[in-house]
C-alpha positions as YAML, in Angstrom:
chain: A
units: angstrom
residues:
- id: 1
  name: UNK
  ca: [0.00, 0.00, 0.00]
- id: 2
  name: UNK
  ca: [1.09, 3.50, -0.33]
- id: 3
  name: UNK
  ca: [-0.20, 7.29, 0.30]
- id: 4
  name: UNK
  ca: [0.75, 10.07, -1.63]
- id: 5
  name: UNK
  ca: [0.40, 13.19, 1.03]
- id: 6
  name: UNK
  ca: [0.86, 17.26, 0.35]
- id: 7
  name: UNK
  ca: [3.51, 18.71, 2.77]
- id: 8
  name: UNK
  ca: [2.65, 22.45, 2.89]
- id: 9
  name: UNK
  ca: [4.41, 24.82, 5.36]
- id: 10
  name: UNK
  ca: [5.36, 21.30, 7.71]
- id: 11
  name: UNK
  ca: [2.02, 20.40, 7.98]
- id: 12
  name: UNK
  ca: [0.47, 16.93, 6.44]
- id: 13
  name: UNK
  ca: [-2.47, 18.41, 4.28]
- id: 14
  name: UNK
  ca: [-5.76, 16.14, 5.36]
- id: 15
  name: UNK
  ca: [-3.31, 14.26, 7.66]
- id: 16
  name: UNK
  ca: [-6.42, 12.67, 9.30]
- id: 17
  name: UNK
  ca: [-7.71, 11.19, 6.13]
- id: 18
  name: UNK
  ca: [-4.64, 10.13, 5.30]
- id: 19
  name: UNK
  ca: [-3.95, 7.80, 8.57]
- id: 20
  name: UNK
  ca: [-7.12, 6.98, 8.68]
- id: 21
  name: UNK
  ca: [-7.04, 5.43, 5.67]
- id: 22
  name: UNK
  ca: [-3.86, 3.67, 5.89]
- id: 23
  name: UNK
  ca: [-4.55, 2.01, 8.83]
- id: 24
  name: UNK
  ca: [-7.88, 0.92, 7.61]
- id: 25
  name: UNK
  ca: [-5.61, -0.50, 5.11]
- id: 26
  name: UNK
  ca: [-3.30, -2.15, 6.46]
- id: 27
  name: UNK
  ca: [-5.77, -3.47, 8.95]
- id: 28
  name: UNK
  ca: [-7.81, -5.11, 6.03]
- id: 29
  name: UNK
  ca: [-4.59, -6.70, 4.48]
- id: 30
  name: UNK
  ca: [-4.19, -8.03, 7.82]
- id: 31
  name: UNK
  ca: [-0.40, -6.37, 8.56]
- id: 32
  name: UNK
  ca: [0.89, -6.78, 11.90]
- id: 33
  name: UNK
  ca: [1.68, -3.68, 13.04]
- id: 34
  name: UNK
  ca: [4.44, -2.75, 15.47]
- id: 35
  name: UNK
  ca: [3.61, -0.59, 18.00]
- id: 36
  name: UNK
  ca: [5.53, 2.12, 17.60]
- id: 37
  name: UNK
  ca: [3.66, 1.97, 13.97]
- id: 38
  name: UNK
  ca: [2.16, 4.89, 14.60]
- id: 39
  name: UNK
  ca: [0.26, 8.42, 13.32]
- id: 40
  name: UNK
  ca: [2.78, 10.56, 15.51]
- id: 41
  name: UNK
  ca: [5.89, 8.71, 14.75]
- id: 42
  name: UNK
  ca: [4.78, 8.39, 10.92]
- id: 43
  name: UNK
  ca: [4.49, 12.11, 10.78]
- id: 44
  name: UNK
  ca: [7.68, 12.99, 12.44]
- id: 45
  name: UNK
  ca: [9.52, 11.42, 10.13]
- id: 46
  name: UNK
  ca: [7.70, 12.63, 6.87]
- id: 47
  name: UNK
  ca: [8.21, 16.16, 8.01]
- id: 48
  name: UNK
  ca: [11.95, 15.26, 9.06]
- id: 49
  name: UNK
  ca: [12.40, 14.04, 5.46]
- id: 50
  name: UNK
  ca: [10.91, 16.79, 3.88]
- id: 51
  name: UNK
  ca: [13.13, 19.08, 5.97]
- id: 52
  name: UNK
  ca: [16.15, 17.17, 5.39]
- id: 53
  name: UNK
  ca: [15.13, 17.57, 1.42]
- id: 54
  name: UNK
  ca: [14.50, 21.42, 1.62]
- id: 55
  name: UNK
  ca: [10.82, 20.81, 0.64]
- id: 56
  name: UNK
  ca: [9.17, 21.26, 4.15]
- id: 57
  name: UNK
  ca: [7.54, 24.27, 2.37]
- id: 58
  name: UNK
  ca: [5.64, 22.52, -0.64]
- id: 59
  name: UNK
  ca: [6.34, 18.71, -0.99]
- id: 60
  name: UNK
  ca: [4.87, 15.77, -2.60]
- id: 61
  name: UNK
  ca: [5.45, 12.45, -0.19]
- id: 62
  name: UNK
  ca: [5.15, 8.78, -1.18]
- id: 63
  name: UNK
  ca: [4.46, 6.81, 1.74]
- id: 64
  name: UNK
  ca: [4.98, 3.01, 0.66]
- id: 65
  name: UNK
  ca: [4.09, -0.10, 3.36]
- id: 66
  name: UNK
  ca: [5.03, -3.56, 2.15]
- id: 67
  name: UNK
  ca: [5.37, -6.91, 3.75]
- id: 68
  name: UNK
  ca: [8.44, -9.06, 3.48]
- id: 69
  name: UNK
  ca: [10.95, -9.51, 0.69]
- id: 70
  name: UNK
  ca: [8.68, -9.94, -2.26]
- id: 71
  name: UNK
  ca: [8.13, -13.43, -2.29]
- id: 72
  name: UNK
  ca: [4.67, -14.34, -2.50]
- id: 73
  name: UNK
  ca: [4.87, -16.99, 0.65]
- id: 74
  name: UNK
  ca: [7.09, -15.18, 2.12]
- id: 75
  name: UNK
  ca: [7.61, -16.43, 5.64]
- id: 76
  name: UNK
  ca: [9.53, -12.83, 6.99]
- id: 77
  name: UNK
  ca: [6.00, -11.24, 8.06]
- id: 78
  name: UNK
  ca: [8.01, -7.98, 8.78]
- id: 79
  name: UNK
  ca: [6.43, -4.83, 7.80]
- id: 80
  name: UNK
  ca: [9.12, -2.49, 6.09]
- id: 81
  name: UNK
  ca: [8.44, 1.10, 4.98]
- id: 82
  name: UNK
  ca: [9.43, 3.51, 2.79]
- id: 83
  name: UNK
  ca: [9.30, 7.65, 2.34]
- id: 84
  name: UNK
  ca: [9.82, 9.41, -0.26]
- id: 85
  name: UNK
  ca: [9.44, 13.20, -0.71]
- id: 86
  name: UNK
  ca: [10.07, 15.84, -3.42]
- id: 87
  name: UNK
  ca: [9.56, 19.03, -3.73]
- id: 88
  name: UNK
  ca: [6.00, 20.88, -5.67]
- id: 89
  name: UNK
  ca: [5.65, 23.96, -7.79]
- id: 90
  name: UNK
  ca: [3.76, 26.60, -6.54]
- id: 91
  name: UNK
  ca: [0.98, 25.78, -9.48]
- id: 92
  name: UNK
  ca: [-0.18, 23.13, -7.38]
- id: 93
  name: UNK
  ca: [-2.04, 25.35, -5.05]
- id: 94
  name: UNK
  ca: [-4.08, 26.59, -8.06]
- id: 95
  name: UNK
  ca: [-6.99, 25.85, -10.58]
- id: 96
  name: UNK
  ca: [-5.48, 24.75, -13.39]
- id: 97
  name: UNK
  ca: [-6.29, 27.38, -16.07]
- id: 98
  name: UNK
  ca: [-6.25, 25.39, -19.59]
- id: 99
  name: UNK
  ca: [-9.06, 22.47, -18.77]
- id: 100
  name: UNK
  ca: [-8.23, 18.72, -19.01]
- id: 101
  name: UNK
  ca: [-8.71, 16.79, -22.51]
- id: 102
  name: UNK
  ca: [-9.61, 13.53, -21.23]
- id: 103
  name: UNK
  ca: [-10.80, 9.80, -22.75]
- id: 104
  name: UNK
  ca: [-11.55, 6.61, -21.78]
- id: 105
  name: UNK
  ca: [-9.50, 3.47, -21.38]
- id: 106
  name: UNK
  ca: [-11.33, 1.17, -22.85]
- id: 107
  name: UNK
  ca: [-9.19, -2.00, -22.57]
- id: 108
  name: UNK
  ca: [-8.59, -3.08, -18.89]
- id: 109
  name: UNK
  ca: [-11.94, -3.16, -16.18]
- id: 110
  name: UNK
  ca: [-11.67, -2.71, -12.59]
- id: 111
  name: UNK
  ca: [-13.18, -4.91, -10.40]
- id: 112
  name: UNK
  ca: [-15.54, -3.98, -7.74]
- id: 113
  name: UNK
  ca: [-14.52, -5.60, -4.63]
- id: 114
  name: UNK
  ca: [-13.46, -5.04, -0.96]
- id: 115
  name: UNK
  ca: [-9.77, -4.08, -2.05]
- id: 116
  name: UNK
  ca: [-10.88, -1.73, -4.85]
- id: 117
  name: UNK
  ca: [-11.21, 1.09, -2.68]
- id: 118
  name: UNK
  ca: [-7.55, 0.84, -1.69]
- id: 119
  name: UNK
  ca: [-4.49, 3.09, -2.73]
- id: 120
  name: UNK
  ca: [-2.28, -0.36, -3.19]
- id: 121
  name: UNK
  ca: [0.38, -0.95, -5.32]
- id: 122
  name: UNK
  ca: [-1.51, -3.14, -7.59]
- id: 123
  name: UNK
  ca: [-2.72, -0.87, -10.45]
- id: 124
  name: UNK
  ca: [-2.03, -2.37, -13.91]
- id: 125
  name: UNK
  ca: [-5.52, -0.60, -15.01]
- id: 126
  name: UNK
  ca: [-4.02, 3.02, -14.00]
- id: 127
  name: UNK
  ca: [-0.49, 2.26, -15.70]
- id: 128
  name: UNK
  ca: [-2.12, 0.95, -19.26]
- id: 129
  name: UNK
  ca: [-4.46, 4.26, -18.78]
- id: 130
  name: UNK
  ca: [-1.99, 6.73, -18.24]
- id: 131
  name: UNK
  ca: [0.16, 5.08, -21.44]
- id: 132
  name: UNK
  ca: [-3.06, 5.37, -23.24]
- id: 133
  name: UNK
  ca: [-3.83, 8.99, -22.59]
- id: 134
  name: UNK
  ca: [0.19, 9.93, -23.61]
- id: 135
  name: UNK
  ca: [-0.31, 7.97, -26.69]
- id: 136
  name: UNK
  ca: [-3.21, 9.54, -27.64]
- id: 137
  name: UNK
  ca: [-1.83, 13.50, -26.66]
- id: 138
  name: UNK
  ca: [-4.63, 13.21, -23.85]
- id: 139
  name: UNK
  ca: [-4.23, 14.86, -20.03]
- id: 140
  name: UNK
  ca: [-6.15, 11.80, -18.39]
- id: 141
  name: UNK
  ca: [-8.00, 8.97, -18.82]
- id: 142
  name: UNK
  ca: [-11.05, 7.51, -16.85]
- id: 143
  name: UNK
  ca: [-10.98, 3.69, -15.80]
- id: 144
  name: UNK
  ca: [-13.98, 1.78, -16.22]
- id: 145
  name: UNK
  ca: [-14.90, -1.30, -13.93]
- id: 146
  name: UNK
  ca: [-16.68, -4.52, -14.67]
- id: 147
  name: UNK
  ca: [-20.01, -3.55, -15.17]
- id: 148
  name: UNK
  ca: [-18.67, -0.42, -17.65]
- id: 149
  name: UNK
  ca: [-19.12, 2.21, -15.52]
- id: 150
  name: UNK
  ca: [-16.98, 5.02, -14.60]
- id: 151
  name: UNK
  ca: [-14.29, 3.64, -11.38]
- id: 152
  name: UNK
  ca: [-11.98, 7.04, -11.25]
- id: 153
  name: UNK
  ca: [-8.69, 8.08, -13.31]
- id: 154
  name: UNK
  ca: [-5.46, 7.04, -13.58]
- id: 155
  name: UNK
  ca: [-4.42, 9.76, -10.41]
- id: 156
  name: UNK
  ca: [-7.78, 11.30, -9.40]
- id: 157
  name: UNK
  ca: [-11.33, 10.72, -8.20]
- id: 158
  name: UNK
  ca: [-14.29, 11.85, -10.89]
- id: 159
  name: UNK
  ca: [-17.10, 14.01, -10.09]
- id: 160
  name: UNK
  ca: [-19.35, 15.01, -12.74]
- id: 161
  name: UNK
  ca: [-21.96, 18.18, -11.87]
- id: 162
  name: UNK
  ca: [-25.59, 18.05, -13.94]
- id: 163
  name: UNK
  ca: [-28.31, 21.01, -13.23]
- id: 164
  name: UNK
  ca: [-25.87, 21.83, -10.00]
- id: 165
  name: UNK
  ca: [-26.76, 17.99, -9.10]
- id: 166
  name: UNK
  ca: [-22.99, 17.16, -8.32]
- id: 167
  name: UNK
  ca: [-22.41, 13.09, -8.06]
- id: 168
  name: UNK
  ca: [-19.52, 11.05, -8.08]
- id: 169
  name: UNK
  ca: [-18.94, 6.95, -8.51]
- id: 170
  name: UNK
  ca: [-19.67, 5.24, -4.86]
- id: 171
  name: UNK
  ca: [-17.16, 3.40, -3.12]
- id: 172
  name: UNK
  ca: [-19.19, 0.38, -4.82]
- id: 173
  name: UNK
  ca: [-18.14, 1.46, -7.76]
- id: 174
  name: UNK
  ca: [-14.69, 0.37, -7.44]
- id: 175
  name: UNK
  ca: [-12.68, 3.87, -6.95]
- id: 176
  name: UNK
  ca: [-10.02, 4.42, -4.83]
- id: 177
  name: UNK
  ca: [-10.92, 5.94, -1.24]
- id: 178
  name: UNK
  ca: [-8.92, 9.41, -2.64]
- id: 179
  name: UNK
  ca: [-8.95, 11.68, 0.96]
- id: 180
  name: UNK
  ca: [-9.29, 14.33, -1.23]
- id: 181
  name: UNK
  ca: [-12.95, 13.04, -2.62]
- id: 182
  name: UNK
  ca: [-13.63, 12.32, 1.23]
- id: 183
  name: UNK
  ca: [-12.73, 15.95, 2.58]
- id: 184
  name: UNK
  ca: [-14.55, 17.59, -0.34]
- id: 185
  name: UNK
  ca: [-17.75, 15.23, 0.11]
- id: 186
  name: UNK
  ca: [-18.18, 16.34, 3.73]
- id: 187
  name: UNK
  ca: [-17.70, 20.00, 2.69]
- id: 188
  name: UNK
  ca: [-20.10, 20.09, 0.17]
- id: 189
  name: UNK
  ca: [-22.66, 18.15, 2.23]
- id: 190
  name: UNK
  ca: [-22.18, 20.62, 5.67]
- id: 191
  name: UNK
  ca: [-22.91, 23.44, 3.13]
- id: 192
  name: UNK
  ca: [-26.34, 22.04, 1.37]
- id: 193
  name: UNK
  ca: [-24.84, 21.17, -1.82]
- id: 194
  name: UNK
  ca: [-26.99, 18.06, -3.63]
- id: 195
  name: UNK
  ca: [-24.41, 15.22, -3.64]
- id: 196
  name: UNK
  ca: [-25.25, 11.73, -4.91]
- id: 197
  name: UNK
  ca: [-22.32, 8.81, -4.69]
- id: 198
  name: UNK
  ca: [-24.20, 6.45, -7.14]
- id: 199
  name: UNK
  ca: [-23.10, 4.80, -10.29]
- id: 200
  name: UNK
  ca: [-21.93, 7.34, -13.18]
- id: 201
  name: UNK
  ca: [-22.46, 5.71, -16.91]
- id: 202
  name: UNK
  ca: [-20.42, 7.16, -20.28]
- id: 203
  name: UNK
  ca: [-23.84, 8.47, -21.16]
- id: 204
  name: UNK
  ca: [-23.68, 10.88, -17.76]
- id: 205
  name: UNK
  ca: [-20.56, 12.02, -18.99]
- id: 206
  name: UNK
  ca: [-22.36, 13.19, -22.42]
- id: 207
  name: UNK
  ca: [-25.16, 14.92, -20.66]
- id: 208
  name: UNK
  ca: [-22.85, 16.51, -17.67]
- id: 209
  name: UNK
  ca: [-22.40, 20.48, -17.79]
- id: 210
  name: UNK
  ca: [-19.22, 20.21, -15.76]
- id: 211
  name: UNK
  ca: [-16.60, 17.70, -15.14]
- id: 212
  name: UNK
  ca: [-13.78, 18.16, -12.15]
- id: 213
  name: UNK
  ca: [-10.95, 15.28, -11.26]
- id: 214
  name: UNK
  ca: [-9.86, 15.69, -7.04]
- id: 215
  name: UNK
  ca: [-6.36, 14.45, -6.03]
- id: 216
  name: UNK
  ca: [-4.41, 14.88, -2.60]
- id: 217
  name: UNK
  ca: [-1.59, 16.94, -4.26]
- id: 218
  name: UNK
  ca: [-3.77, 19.15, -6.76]
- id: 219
  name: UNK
  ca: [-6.81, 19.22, -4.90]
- id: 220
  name: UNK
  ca: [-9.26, 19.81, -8.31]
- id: 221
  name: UNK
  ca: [-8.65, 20.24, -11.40]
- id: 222
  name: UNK
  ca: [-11.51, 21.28, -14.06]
- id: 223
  name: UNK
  ca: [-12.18, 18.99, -17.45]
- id: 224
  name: UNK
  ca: [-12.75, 21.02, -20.23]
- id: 225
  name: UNK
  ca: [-13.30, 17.83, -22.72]
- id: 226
  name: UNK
  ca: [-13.91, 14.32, -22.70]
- id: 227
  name: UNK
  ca: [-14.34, 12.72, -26.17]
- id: 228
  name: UNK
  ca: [-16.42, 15.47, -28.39]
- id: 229
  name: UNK
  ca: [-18.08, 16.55, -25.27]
- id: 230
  name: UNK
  ca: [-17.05, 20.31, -24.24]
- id: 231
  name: UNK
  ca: [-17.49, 21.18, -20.76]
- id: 232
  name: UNK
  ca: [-18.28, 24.60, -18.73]
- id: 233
  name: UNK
  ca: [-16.55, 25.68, -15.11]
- id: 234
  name: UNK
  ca: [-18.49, 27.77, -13.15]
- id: 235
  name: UNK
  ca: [-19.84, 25.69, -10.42]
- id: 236
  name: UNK
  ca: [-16.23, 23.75, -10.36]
- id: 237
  name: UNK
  ca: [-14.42, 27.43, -9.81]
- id: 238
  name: UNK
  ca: [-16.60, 28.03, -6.91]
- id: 239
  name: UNK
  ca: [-16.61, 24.80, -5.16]
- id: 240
  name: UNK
  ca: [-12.97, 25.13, -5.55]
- id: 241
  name: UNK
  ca: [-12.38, 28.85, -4.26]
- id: 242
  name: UNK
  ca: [-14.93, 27.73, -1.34]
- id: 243
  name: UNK
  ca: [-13.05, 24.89, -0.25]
- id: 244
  name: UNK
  ca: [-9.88, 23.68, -1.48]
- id: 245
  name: UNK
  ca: [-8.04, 27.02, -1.82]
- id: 246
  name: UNK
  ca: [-8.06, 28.12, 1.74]
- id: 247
  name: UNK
  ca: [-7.50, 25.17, 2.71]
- id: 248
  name: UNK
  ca: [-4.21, 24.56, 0.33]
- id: 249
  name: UNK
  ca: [-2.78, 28.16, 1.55]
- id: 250
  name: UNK
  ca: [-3.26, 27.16, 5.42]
- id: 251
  name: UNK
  ca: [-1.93, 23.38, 5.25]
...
């Protein structure tokens, strides 16, 4: 398993999404974790990293737990660790300003079962994806699962927005658990927006007026295409100014 976390100003950005989800994680996989395996300890020494890297400022981590030594019966049950961390432009923190030209991957579907929802390091679908998109000049690609509906992207969580109706695929639908799809969820719903996590079909894609992708490290970023479809930003720029940039400037 693995987390990709947003250092800004040596904070963890949605640090309790983040923990909370690898530990859910690791507790499903069934690791045995040592006890000083910990939230506290973990975060001292991503932000001792970061600061050893000059990045404490703006940095992108890569949190990666594994079991073992790569064999698949592996009898050395020890859980190993590793962090990573590099630093982020500025940009980051913004909207991007030239909308995404997106597809769809149509070769590889994701299944729909308890591990689906996890950021693990099994993700053939995202890697053929993300070869697809560069290979056809795209920015992203969505990843379909086994019943053809809309999982996520190769790096972000999909939320589509339809007479200010704004939905997004349920955990069901076999999408990663992104923390930034959580945090945004739970702002939109304390502020009355209409949110519905329900299957999303191509065909809602075609009739959507607005399509937005969520990461940790980019918070949202706007789709201005997908296929012939041509999409508008309006409510997208608002949910975004609302919520994800104070939140990126504070850390």
């Amino acid at each position: 398993m693995f987390e990709t976390i947003k250092v800004i100003n040596e904070k963890i950005f949605l640090e309790k999404y983040h923990f909370q989800r690898l530990f859910s994680g690791l507790s499903l996989l069934q690791f045995e974790i040592p006890k000083l395996f910990n939230a506290e300890n973990i975060k001292e020494e991503i932000l001792g990293l970061c600061k050893k890297n000059k990045c404490e400022k703006l940095a992108r981590v890569r949190f990666s737990v594994f079991l073992g030594n790569g064999g698949l019966y592996d009898e050395d049950k020890t859980m190993q660790y590793v962090i990573e961390s590099w630093p982020l432009d500025e940009s980051v923190n913004n909207l991007n300003e030239n909308g995404l030209v997106i597809g769809i991957y149509p070769d590889i579907k994701k299944s729909c079962d308890v591990f689906s929802n996890l950021k693990s390091a099994n993700f053939m679908p995202y890697t053929m994806a993300a070869r697809f998109a560069k290979t056809n000049k795209l920015n992203d690609c969505l990843v379909l699962n086994t019943n053809t509906a809309i999982a996520d992207s190769t790096i972000a969580n999909v939320f589509i927005i339809k007479e200010g109706i704004i939905k997004t695929p349920g955990l069901t639908e076999g999408c990663v658990n992104g923390v930034m799809r959580r945090y945004l969820l739970e702002q939109l719903r304390s502020t009355g927006h209409e949110i519905r996590e329900e299957a999303i079909a191509i065909t809602d894609l075609e009739k959507a007026d607005e399509i937005f992708l969520t990461n940790a490290i980019r918070g949202i970023r706007w789709v201005k295409q997908c296929r012939q479809k041509i999409y508008t930003n309006v409510k997208t720029k608002e949910i975004f100014n609302l919520f994800i940039k104070p939140a990126s400037r504070q850390g």
